[in-house]
N, C-alpha and C positions, 0 to 999 in steps of 0.2 A: 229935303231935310226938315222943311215947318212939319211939313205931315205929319213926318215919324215923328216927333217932339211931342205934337198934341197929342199923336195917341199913345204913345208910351209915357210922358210924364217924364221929370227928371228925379228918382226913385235912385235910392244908391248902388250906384254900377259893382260893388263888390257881389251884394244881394241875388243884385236881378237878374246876373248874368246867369246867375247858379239856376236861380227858380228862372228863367226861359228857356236855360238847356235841359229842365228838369220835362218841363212840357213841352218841348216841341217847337217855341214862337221863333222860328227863326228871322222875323224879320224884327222884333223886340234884342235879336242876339246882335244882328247887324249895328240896329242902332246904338248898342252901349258900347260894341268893337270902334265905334266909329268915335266915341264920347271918349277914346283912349282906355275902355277896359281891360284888362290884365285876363286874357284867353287862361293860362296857366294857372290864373291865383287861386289856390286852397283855400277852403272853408275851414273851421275847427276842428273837422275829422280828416282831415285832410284830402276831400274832394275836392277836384276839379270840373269847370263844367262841362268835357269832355266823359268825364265820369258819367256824369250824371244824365248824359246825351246817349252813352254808350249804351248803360242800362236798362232805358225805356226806349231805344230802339228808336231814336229819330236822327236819319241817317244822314237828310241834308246840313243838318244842327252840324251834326259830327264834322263832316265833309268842309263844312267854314270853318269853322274852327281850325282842323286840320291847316285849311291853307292859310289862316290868320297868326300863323305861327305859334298853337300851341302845341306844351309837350304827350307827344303819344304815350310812352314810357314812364309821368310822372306817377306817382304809387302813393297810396295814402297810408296810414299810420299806422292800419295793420296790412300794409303792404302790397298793397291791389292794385294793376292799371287797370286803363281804360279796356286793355286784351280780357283781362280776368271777369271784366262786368259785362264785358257782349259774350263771350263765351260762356258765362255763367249761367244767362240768358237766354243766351240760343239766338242770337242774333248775327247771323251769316255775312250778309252783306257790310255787317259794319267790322266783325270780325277781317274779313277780306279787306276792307277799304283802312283798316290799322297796320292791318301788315304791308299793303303798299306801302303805307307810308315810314315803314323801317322800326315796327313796333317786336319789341324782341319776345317770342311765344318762349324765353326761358326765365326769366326772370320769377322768382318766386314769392309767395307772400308771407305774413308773419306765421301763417301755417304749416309753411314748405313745400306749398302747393303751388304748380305752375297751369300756366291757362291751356293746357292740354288736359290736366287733371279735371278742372270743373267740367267734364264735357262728359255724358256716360254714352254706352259704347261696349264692343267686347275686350275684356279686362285682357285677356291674353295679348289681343292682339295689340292694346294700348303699351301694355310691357315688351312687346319686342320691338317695338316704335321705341321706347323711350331706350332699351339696354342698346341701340344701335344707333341713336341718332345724340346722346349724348342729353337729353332731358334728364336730369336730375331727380331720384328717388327721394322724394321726401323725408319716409321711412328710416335711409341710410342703411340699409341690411338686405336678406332674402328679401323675395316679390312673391312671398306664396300669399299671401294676401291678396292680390290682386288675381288670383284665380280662382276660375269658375270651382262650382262644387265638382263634377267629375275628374280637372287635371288632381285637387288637391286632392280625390280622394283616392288619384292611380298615383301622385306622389306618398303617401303614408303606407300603400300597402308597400310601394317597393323600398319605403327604411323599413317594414317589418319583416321584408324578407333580407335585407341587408345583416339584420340585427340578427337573426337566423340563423344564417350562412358562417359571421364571427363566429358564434356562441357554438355551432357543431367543427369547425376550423378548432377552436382552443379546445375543446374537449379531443378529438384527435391528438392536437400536439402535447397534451396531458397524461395520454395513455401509454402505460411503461406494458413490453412485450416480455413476457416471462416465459423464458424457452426451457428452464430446469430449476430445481430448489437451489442452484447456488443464485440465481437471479432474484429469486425471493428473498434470500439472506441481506445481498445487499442492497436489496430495496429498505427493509427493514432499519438495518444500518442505516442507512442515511435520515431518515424520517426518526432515528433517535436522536444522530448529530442536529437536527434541525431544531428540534424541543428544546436541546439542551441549549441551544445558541438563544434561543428566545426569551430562555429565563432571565430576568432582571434578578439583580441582588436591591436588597430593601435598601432604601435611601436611608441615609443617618436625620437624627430630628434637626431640623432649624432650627437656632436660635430664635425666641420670639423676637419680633424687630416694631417698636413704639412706635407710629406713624409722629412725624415730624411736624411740626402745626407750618401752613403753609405762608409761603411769604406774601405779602399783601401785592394783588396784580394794578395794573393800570389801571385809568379807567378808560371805561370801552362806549369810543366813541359809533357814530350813528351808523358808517359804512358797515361797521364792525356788528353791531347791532341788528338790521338787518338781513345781514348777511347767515349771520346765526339764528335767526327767523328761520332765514329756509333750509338750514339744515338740522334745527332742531335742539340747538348745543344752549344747554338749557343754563349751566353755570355762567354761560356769558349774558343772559337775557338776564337771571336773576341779580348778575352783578350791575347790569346798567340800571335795573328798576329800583336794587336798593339806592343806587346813587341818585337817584332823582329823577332820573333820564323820565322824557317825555314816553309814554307809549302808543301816542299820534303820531311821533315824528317821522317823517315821509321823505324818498328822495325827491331827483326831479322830475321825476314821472307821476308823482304825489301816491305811490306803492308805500305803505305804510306795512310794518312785521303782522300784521292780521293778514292783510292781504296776500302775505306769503306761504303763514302760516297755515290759510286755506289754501291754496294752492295745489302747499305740499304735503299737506294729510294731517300735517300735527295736532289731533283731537284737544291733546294735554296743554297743548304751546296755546292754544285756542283760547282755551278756558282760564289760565295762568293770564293771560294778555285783558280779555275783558275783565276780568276782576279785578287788574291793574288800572282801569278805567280807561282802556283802546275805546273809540267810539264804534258800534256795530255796525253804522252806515256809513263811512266812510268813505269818498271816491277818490282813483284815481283820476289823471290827467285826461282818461276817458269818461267820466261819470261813470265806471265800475262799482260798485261794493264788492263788499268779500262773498257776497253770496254769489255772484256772477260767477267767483273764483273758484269758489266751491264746486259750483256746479258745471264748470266748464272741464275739470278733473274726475266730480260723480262721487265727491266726496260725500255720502248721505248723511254722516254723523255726524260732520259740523254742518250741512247742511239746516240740519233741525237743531242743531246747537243753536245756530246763528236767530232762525225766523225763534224761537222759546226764546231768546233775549229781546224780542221786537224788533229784527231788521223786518224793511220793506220787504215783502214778495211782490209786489208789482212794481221793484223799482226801475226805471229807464237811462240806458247810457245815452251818448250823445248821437246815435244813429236811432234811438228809442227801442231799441231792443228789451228785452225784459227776460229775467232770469230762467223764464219757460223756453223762448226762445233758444238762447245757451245751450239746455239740457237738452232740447231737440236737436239742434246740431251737433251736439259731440254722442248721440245716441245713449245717454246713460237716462234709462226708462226710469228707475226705481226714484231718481230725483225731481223725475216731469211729475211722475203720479205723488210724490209729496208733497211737489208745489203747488196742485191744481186742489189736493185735499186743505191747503192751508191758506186758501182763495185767491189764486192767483188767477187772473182776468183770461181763459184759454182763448177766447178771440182778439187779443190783443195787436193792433198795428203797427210794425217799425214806419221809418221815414221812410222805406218804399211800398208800405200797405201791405206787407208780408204778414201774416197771423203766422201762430206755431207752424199751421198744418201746411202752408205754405213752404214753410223749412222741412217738413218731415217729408214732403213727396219731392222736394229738388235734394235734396239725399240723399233720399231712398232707402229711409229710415222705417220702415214696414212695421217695426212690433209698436213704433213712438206714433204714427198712424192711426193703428188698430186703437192707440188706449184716447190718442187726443179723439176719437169719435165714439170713443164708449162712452165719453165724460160729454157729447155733446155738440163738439167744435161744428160751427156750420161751412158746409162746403159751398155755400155762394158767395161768398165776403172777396172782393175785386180789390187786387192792388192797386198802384199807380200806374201800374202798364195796364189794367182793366184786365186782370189775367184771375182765375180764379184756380181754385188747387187741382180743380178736377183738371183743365184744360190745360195746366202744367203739366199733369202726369203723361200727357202723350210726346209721343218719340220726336220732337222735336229739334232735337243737339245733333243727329246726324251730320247735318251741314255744319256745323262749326267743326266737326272733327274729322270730316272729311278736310276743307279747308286747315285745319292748322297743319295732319299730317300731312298734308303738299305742300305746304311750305318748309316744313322742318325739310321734308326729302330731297327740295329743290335747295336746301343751305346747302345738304351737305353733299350733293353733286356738284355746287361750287367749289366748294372748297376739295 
């Protein structure tokens, strides 16, 4: 025990646990478990150091922990376990060594995405793994998304021959048989009865009617406020602004009506808001701004709304992510290529040493690719796992998706 002391130092065990399961020191991990560290305890973003063990693939880190009683299942704030970061990854054995230990592969994150999902693979046969074993569709709806371009393009020609098939069925049951002129007659007949039935008689004029001056509403507090942020209901926003109302005010997530406003497309809600004096960088309880928001949506319009009133474009949440990043992961190109023309830093580092281009080949964002290397992005830049974009893009997730779907398959022959 002097050993370990000397050479670890007494450094604060909330810290140091985080940063020695981040590298690998397992015997740094021992000695703060042993100083009564908290295996389990979150960071701000809500890592644990299991997390963060999982991620950079150091398996015996993992493996203590495990038996030091932390939780396999705990999920951070956008709702990730430790399953979601090895699979994410591509890391097999820890993958396997979670699920021994009773790590559930359905739990979803704030994406609706399960750690089955972050693993690619053949799409078809991922969807009939999930339609039969009970994994939850993110989506909520059809799964033609999830297939290849040949099923989707033998499902489209057969709704064109479906639509086909109706449309000469109703022409058939439309066709009247006319065996003599008395069948002509009363064809005719009836097709006058019909006209006639369709005729409207002209409405008599309304009375003009004075609109009534309205009677004076509540005042409309903050939930209320908000809330009408995201759906755009603009007499309630303009009633709380005449009253005074802050247009900072935030709940407890620190989600301010900008930030909704970007969210949910409202160009005009946008601009009404900052002239109201909203501040344009503004975080939430994640160090978000509204650009993040924007661009996590593909909104382009407030996008440049937002950077022509002087928000940051390189600004960083609490995992260091930056608004390029964002645009790279939800694949809306036309706001990567306006972030990068309005200087946004394209080799920039999250807290795992991810650049863009690091996001755009784990998935599988091909056309966000092609533009982050027109502009330059260099393809030697090494994460935290010493992982570079190139040596990402090879087939390495096999093993996690072989693993998780034997375990889903092994649930449900238990049960």
């Amino acid at each position: 025990m002097l050993q370990i002391t000397m050479q670890y130092g007494t450094s604060s065990t909330a810290t140091g646990i985080w940063s020695a399961a981040l590298n690998g020191d397992l015997g740094r991990v021992k000695y703060l478990i042993q100083k009564a560290a908290d295996p389990s305890q979150p960071d701000s973003a809500g890592y644990t150091a299991l997390h963060y063990a999982s991620r950079n693939g150091h398996y015996a880190v993992c493996q203590f922990l495990l038996e030091s009683g932390a939780k396999c299942d705990a999920q951070t704030h956008g709702g990730a376990t430790a399953l979601h970061r090895a699979s994410y990854c591509g890391h097999t054995d820890i993958a396997r060594l979670l699920l021994s230990h009773g790590s559930n592969p359905r739990l979803v994150d704030a994406d609706g995405m399960t750690s089955l999902h972050k693993v690619s693979g053949e799409r078809v046969e991922r969807t009939k793994l999930e339609c039969g074993h009970g994994v939850p569709d993110p989506g909520g709806g059809l799964r033609s998304w999830r297939l290849g371009p040949q099923e989707a393009e033998t499902r489209e020609r057969q709704k064109l021959d479906e639509e086909k098939r109706r449309r000469l069925e109703r022409f058939n049951s439309s066709r009247t048989n006319l065996e003599n002129l008395a069948d002509l007659e009363k064809l005719v007949q009836r097709r006058k009865e019909k006209r006639l039935k369709r005729r409207v008689p002209p409405k008599a004029p309304q009375p003009e009617v004075k609109p009534q001056p309205q009677a004076q509403q509540e005042p409309v507090g903050l939930e209320v406020f908000l809330k009408a942020a995201a759906e755009n209901q603009e007499a309630l926003i303009d009633k709380y602004l005449a009253d005074g109302g802050d247009p900072n005010a935030h709940d407890k997530l620190h989600r301010t009506a900008l930030h909704w406003a970007c969210l949910k497309g409202h160009c005009e809600l946008v601009n009404k808001l900052l002239e109201a004096g909203a501040a344009v960088d503004t975080r939430d309880l994640l160090d978000r701004t509204p650009v993040f928001w924007a661009c996590r949506r593909g909104h382009l319009d407030i996008l440049k709304q937002l950077l022509n009133r002087g928000a940051q474009v390189n600004a960083r949440d609490k995992i260091w992510s930056t608004p390029l990043h964002v645009a790279v992961r939800t694949g809306h190109c036309d706001c990567l290529e306006h972030l990068i023309a309005c200087g946004a830093r394209i080799d920039a580092q999250d807290k795992e040493g991810d650049t863009a281009l690091h996001e755009a080949v784990r998935h599988g964002r091909y056309r966000a690719m092609k533009l982050l290397l027109l502009y330059g992005a260099a393809l030697g830049v090494r994460n935290a796992a010493s992982v570079t974009p190139v040596q990402l893009a090879r087939d390495w997730q096999r093993g996690i998706q072989e693993a998780l779907q034997a375990h889903v398959r092994h649930t449900r022959t238990r049960c």
